[in-house]
N, C-alpha and C positions, 0 to 999 in steps of 0.2 A: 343709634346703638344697634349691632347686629346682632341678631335672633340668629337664638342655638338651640337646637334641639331639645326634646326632652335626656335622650339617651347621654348626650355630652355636658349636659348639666349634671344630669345624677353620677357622672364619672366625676367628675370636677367636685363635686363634694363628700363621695364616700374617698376618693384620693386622699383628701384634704384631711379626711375624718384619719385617716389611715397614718396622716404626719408627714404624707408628703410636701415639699417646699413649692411655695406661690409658683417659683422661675419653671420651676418640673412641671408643676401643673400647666401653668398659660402656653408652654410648649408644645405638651401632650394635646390640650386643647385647645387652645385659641383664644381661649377666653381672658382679661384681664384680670388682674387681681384683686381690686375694686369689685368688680362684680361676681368672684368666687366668695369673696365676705360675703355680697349683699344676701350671695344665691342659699350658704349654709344657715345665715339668720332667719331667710326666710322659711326654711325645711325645719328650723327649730322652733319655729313661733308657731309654725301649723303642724308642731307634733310629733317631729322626728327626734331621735336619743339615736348618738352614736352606736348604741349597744342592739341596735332593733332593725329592721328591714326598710330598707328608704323605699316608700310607695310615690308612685303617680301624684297621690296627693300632697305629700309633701313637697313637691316644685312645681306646683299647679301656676298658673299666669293670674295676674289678675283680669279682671273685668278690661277689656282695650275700649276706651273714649274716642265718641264722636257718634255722627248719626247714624242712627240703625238703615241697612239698606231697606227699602220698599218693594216688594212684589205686585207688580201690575199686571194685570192680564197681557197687556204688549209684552212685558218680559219672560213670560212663558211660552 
């Protein structure tokens, strides 16, 4: 799946919020329309109301899986 910004995320769902159509939107951005759903449920679960200011935190990323890098003194 390709990574989109913060900025063309929170376009892609105050749009959406606004009643623009899926096709307008995934144009304007790129983004599919599957993932403009996933992206507004997720800004509604962590707090955002159409009626209110969309924060950073409302499309925050989850945690990304796998191993943490290690810092060695070689790598310094």
């Amino acid at each position: 799946m390709p990574y989109y910004g913060l900025a063309t995320r929170a376009q892609a769902v105050v749009m959406r919020a606004l009643g623009t159509p899926l096709k307008a939107i995934t144009q304007v951005t790129g983004i599919s329309t599957k993932h403009i759903g996933n992206l507004l449920k997720r800004a509604v679960k962590n707090g955002w109301r159409a009626d209110w200011v969309l924060l950073n935190d409302h499309l925050k990323d989850k945690p990304h899986l796998g191993r943490k890098k290690k810092i060695t003194p070689d790598l310094e």
